[in-house]
C-alpha positions in Angstrom: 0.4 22.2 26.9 2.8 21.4 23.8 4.0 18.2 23.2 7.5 18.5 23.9 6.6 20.4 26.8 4.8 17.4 27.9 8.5 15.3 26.9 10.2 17.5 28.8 8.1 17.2 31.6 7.8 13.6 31.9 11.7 12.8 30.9 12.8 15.0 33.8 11.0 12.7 36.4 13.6 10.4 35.9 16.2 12.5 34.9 20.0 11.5 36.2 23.0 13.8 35.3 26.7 11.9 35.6 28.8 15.0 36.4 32.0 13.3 35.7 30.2 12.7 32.3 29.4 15.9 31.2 32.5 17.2 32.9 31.6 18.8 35.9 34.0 18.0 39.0 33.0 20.8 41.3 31.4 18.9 44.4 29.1 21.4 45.0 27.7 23.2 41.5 24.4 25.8 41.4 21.5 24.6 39.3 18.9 26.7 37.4 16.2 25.6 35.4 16.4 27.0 31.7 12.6 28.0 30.3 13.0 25.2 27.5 13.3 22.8 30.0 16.6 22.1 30.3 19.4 22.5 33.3 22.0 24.6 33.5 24.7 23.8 35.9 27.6 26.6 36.7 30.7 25.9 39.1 32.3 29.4 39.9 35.7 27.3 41.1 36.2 25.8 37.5 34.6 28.9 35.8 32.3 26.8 33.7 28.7 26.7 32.9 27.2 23.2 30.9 23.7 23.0 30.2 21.9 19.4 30.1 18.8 18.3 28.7 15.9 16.1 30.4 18.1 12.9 29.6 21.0 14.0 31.3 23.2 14.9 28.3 25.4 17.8 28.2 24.0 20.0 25.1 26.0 23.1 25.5 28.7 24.3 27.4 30.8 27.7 28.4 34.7 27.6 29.7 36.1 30.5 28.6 38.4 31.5 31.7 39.8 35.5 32.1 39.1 38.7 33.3 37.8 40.3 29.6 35.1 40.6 27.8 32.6 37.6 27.6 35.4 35.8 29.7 34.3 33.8 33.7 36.1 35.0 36.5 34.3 33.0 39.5 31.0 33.8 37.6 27.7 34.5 39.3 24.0 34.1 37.8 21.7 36.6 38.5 18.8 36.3 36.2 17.7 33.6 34.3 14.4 34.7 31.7 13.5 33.0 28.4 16.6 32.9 26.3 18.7 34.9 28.9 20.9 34.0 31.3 22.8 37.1 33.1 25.8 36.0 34.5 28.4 38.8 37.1 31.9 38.0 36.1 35.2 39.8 37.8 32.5 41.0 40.2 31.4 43.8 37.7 30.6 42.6 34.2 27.2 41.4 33.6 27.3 39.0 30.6 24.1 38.0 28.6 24.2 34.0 27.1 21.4 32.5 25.6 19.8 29.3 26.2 22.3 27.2 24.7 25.6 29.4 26.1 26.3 31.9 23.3 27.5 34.7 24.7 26.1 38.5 23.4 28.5 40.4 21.0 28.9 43.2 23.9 29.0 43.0 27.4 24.9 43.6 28.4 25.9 45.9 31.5 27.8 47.0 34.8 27.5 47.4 38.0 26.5 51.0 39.3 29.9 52.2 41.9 27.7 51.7 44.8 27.4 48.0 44.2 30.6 47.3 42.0 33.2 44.9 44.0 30.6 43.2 46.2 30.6 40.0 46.4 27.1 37.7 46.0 26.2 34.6 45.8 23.2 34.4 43.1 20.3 36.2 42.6 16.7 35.8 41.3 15.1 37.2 38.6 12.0 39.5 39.1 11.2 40.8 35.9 13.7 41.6 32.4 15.4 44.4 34.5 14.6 43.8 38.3 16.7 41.3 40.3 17.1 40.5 43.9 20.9 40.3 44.7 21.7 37.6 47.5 24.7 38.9 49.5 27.4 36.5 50.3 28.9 37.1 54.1 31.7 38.0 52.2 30.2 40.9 51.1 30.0 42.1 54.8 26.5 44.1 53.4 24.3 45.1 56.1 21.5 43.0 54.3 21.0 39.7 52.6 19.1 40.8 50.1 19.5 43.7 47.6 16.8 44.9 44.6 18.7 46.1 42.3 17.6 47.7 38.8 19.3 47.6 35.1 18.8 51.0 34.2 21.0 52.9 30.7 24.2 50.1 31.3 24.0 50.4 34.9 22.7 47.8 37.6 21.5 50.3 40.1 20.5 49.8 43.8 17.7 49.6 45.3 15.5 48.6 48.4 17.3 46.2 50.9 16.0 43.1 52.9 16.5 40.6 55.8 18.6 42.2 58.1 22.8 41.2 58.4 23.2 40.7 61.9 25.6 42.8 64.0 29.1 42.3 62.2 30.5 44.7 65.4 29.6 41.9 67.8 32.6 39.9 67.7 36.4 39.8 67.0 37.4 38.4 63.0 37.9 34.9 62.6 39.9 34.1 58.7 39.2 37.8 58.4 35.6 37.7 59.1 33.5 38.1 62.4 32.4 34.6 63.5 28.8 36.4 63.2 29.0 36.9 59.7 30.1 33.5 59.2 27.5 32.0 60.9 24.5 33.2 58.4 23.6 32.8 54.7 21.0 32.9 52.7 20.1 30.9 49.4 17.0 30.7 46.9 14.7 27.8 46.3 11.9 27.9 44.4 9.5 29.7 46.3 11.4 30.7 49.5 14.6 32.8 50.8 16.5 30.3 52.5 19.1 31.6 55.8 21.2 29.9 57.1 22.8 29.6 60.2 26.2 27.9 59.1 28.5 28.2 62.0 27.0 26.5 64.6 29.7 27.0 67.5 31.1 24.7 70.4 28.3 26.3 73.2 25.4 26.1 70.8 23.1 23.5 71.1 20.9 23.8 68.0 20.9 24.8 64.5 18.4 26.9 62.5 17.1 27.4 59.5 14.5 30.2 58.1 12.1 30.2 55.1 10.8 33.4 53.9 8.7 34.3 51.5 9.5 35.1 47.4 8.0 38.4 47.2 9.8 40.4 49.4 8.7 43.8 48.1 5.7 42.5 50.3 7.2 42.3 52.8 9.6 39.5 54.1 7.5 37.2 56.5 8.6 34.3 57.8 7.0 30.8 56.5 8.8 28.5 58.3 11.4 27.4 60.7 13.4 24.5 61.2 15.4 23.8 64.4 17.4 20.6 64.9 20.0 19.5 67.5 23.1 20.2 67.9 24.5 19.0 70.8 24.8 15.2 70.0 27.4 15.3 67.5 30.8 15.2 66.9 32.3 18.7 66.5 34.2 19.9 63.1 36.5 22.0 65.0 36.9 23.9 67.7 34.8 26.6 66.9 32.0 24.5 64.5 29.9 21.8 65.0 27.5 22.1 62.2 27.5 22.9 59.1 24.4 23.2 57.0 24.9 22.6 53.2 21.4 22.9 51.9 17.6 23.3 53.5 14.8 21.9 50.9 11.2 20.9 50.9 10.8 17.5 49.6 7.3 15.8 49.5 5.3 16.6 52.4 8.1 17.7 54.8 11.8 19.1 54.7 14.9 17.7 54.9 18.4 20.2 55.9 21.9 18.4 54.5 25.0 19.1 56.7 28.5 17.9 57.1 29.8 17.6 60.9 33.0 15.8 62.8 36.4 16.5 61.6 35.9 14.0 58.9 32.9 16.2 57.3 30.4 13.5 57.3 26.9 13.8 55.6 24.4 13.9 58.0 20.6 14.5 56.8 17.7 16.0 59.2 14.5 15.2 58.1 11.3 17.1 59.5 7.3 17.0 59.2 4.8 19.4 57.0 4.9 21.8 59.8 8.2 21.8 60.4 8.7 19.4 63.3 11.9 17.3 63.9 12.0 14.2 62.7 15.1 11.9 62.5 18.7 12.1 61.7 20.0 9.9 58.9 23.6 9.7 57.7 24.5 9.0 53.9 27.3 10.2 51.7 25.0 12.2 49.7 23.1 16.0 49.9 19.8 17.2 48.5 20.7 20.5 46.3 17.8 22.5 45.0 17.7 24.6 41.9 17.8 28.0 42.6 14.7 29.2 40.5 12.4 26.4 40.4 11.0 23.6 43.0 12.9 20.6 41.6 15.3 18.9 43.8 18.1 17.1 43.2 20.0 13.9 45.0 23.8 14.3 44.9 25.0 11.1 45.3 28.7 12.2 46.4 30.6 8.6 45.1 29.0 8.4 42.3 29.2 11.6 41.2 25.0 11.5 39.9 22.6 14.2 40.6 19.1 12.7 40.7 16.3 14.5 40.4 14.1 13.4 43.2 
């Protein structure tokens, strides 16, 4: 182990990022792990990628806002590998940055026309060329998860996973079924996370599923986490819920929501095997990265993530 991997390691224990420092206001930003150790941070509603080192200090960052070349339109990051971060921008673009945010010359690829315009929320790297593509419900895909394959230019389809529930089932609600609503999925780690985030008025329980990272395996489930539902304030009329984020912290897990019209933090904590714990309330959430284990604390008025 090198030295300053050993610096690294050891600084980022006790690493603190201000996000009002380094000039990230989104109140909910994506977090990757860079391989030299640093973080990158990416906030698709102010079209900005920063990346901080193990003290918390913003060493590079990426605002260029547009629809053109090497330009963030509601960016997504698909692949992060040593000194390459792919990044979908305008929903068709694939950009290439390195590890400090310099963009390519040329645009590194596009999407093939039988995945061009879909909408998803990240995805996770499997090799140089192979990704997994997580479907947003806005996508309305029939699956959560896509392989997909950079092939001459192209990112081409490939095998599907995890199952889209019904989207016939019900009538749309803001131009979506409530169905489709009510699921997403996330990576942490070493697990697919799904979501159930519409938890309506006649439910009296949430859920949440882990599966497993290598889904060309097979998707199995690991674990899942159930907490109540019924002894809470409702957000509307239709949600009472809302699950932000599901993560495993020290020997348990802990699922962050908002609920009641005022959107309140609420935190369920659970056991190693998954058993129901407690409920806590605190203005704060646990975000994870997306392609590592750490963690981070969001501590919502302070604007500090803290990694835990």
């Amino acid at each position: 182990m090198s030295i300053l991997f050993i610096f690294l390691f050891l600084a980022a224990d006790k690493m603190t990022i201000d996000l009002d420092a380094v000039g990230m206001f989104d109140p909910d930003p994506e977090i990757f792990q860079l391989a030299d150790g640093n973080f990158l941070l990416t906030s698709r509603i102010e079209m900005v990628m920063l990346v901080v080192d193990p003290t918390g200090k913003k060493v590079a960052e990426y605002s260029r806002m547009g629809r053109g070349p090497n330009e963030l339109y509601h960016q997504t990051v698909i692949s992060i590998t040593k000194g390459r971060i792919l990044v979908v921008s305008n929903l068709n673009r694939i950009l290439s940055f390195n590890e400090r945010l310099v963009p390519a010359a040329k645009e590194f690829a596009r999407f093939s026309d039988e995945l061009g315009g879909r909408f998803f929320s990240s995805g996770v790297s499997i090799s140089e060329n192979e990704v997994y593509l997580i479907n947003s419900g806005m996508s309305m895909a029939d699956h959560l998860v896509q392989r997909a394959v950079i092939e001459k230019g192209l990112l081409q389809p490939g095998e599907k996973y995890i199952p889209q529930v019904d989207l016939t089932k019900a009538g749309p609600t803001h131009g979506l079924p409530p169905v489709a609503r009510n699921f997403s999925l996330r990576f942490q780690g070493d697990y697919f996370v799904k979501f159930r985030h519409c938890i309506f008025a006649e439910e009296d329980h949430y859920e949440v599923t882990f599966y497993n990272k290598d889904l060309q395996k097979g998707a199995k489930v690991i674990r899942v986490l159930q907490g109540p539902a019924d002894n809470i304030e409702k957000i509307s009329t239709h949600e009472r819920i809302y699950p932000i984020s599901a993560v495993k912290l020290g020997q348990g897990y802990v699922v962050s929501m908002v609920a009641g019209p005022a959107k309140s933090h609420y935190h369920d904590y659970y056991n190693a095997d998954g058993g129901y714990v407690k409920r806590e309330p605190g203005e704060y959430r646990f975000l994870p990265s997306y392609n590592s284990s750490h963690v981070f604390k969001y501590d919502l008025e302070n604007d500090l993530l803290i990694l835990q």
